[in-house]
C-alpha positions as CSV (number, residue, x, y, z in Angstrom):
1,X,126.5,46.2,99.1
2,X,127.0,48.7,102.1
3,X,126.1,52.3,101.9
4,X,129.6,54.1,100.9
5,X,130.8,51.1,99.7
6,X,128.0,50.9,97.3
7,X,128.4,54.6,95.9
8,X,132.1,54.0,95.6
9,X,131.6,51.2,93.2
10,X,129.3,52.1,91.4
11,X,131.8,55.6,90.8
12,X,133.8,52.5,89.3
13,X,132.1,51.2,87.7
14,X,131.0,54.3,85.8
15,X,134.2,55.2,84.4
16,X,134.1,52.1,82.4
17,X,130.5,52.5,81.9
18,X,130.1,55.9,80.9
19,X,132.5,55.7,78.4
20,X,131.9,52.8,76.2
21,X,128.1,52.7,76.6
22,X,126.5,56.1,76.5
23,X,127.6,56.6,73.0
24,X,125.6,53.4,72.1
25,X,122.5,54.4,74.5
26,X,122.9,58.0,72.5
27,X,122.9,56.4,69.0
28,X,120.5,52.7,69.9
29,X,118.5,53.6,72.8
30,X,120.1,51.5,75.2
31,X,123.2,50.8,77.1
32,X,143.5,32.8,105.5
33,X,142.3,29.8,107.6
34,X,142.6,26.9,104.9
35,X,143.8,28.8,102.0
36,X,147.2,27.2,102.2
37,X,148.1,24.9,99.3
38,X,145.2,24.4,97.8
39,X,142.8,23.0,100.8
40,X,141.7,19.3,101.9
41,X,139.8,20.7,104.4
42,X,136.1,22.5,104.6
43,X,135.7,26.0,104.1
44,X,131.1,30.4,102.5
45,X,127.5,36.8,101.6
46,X,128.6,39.1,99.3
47,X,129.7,42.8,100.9
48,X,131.8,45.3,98.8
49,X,134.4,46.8,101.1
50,X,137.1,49.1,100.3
51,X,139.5,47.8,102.6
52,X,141.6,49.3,105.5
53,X,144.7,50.4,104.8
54,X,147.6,49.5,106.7
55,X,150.5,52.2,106.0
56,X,153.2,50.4,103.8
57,X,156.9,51.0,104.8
58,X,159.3,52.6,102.3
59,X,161.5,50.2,102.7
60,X,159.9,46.8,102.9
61,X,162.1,44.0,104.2
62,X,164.2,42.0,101.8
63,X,164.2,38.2,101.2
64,X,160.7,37.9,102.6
65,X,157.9,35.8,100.8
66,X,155.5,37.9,99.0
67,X,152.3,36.6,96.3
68,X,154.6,37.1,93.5
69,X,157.1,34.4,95.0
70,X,154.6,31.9,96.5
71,X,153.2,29.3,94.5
72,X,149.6,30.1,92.8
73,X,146.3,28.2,94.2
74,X,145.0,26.0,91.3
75,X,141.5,26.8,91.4
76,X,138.9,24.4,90.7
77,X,136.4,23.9,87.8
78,X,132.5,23.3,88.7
79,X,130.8,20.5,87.6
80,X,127.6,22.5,86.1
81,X,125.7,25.5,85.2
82,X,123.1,27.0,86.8
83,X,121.0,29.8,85.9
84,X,124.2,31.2,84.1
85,X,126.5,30.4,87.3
86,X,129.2,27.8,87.6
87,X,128.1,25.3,90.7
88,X,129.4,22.3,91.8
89,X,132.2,23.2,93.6
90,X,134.3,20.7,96.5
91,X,133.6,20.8,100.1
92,X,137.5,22.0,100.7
93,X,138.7,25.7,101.4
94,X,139.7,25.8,97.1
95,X,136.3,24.4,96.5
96,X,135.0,27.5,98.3
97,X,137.4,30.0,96.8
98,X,136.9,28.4,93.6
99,X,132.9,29.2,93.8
100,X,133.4,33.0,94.5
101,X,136.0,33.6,91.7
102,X,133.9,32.1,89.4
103,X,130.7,33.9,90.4
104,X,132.6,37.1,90.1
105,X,134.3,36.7,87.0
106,X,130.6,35.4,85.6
107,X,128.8,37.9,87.5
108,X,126.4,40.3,84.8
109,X,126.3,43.5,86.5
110,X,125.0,45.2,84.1
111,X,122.0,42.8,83.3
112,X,119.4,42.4,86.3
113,X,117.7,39.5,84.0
114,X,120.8,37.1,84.2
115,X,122.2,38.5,87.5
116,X,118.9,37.7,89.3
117,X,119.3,34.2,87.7
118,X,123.1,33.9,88.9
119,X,122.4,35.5,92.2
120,X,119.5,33.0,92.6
121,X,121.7,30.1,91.8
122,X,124.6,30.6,94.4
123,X,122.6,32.8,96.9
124,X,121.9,31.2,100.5
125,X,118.2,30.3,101.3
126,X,119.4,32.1,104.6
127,X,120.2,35.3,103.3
128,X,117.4,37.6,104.0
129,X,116.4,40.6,100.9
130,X,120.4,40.2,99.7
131,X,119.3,39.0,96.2
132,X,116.8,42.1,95.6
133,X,119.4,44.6,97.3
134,X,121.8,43.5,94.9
135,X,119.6,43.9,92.1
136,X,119.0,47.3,93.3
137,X,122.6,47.8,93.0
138,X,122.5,46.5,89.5
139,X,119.8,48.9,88.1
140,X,121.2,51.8,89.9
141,X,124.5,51.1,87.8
142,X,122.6,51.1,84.7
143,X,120.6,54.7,86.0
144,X,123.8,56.0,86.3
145,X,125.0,55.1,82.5
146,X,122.1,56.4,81.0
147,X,120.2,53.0,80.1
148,X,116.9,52.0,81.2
149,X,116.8,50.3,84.9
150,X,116.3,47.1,83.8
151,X,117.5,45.4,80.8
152,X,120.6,43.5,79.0
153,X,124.1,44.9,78.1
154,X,124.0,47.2,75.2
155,X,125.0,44.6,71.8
156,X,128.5,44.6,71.2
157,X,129.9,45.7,75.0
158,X,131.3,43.1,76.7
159,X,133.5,43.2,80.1
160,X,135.7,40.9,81.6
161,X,136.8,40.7,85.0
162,X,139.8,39.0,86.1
163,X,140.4,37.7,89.5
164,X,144.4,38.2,90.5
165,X,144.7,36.6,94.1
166,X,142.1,36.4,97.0
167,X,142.3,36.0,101.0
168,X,140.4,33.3,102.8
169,X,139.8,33.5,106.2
170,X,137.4,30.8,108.4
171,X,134.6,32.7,110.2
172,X,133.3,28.8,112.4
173,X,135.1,25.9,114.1
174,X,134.7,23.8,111.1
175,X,135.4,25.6,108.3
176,X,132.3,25.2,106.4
177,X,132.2,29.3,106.6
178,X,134.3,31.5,104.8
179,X,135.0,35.4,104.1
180,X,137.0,36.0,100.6
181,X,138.2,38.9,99.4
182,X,139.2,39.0,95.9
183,X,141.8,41.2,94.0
184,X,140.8,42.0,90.5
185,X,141.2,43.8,87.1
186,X,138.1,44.3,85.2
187,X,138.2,45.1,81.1
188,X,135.9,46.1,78.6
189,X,135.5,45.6,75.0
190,X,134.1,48.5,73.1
191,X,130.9,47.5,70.0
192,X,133.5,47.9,67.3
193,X,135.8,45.9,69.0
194,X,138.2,48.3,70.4
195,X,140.3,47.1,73.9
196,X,139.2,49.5,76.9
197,X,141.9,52.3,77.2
198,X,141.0,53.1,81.1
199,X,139.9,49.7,82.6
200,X,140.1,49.1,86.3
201,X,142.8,47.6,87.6
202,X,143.6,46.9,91.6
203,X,140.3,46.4,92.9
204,X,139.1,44.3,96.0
205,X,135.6,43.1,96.8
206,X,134.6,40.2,99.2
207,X,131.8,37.6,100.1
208,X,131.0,35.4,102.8
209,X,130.1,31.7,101.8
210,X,129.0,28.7,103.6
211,X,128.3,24.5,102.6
212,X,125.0,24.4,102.5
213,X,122.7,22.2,99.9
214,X,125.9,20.3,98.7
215,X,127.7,23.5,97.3
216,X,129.0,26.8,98.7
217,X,126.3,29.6,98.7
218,X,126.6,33.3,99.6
219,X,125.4,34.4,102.5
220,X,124.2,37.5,104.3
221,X,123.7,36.2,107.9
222,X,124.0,38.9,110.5
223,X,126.3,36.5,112.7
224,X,129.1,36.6,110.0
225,X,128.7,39.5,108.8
226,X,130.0,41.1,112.1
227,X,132.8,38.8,111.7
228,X,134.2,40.6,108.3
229,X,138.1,41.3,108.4
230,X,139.6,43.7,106.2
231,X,142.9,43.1,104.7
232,X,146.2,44.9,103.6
233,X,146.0,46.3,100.1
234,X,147.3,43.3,97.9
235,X,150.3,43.6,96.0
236,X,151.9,41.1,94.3
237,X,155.4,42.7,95.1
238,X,154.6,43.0,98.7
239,X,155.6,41.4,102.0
240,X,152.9,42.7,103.7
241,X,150.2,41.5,101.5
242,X,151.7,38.2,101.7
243,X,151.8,37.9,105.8
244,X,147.9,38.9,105.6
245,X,147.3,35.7,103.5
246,X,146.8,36.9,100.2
247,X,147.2,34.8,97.3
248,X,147.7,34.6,93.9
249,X,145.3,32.6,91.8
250,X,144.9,30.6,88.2
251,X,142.4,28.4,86.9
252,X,142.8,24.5,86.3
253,X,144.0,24.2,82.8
């Protein structure tokens, strides 16, 4: 994560946080290059970004093709588990998109056990301290929320995070490269089982993977970083969005 951008999630974050786990720390002690159709082609850092915001018009063209309209990319299943991730993913631009949904929607931020074991899994051999900055990031969370810095999600909280569309863009000649940003809701479930009643809802985060090892891995390499993009805000409603190559998602059935 990058400076402002870090704070700014973890504010998130907190809203969620604060409210279904402090009472239980209280009372337990503890709280767009191949993206089109689906990809035969090649396609790989993770960097939360609030994105630049273009000004929307009042008035948005009719008739043009927005998310909503276009047809959603299939995403695909891995093949395996490791250390709590999903791996195995194709060498085609949905194999890579595939990766990064999964590793966010799996992601434990609230656990630096099992994160360091996910990060480990789909982390590039390249990427220099990102594993132990985003662990950082992870115990800072839990600081904030009032649990010790390191530890498991207090029993009975659970969260859920649900990836909407994502933007792919190719940062090499080849497409073995890529910088995704994701769109996405995230939910929690309260320890007596009660639905969140303020989760967060429109958020946007992205990674830069690469092929490396027979699977896509994230990576923090100083060349691609400088490459980052940052997109429109998405909206599934808007013509915008869609000309900046966002898109929808859903998973294999």
């Amino acid at each position: 994560m990058n400076g402002q951008d870090s704070e700014t999630r973890r504010a998130q974050l907190l809203l969620i946080v604060m409210g279904l786990v402090v009472v239980a720390a209280l009372a337990g002690g503890a709280l767009a290059f191949f993206l089109t159709a689906g990809g035969d082609g090649p396609t790989g850092k993770r960097n939360v970004a609030q994105p630049s915001r273009k000004p929307a018009s009042p008035k948005p063209p009719e008739g043009e093709m927005t998310p909503s309209k276009a047809k959603k990319l299939v995403l695909k299943a891995g093949t395996k588990q490791k250390g709590g991730a999903s791996r195995g993913f194709p060498y085609t631009a949905n194999g890579g998109i595939s990766a990064v949904v999964y590793f966010w929607e799996e992601y434990a931020f609230l656990d630096d056990s099992a994160a360091r074991e996910q990060l480990k899994a789909v982390t590039s051999h390249d990427s220099t301290g990102y594993i132990e900055e985003q662990i950082s990031e992870v115990r800072k969370l839990r600081e904030y929320a009032g649990l010790p810095p390191s530890g498991g999600a207090p029993a009975g909280i659970t969260f859920t995070t649900n990836v909407n569309a994502v933007r792919a863009t190719s940062l090499d000649d080849t497409g073995a490269v890529m910088q995704i940003w994701l769109a996405y809701d995230q939910y929690a479930t309260k320890a007596d089982g009660g639905a969140d009643q303020d989760p967060l809802k429109g958020e946007e985060v992205d990674f830069i993977v690469k092929w490396q090892d027979g699977d896509w891995k994230i990576t923090n390499e100083p060349q691609y970083v400088k490459q980052r993009s940052f997109p429109v805000a998405y909206h599934p409603a808007s013509p915008y969005a869609s000309r900046d190559g966002w898109q929808r998602v859903r998973h294999e059935e």
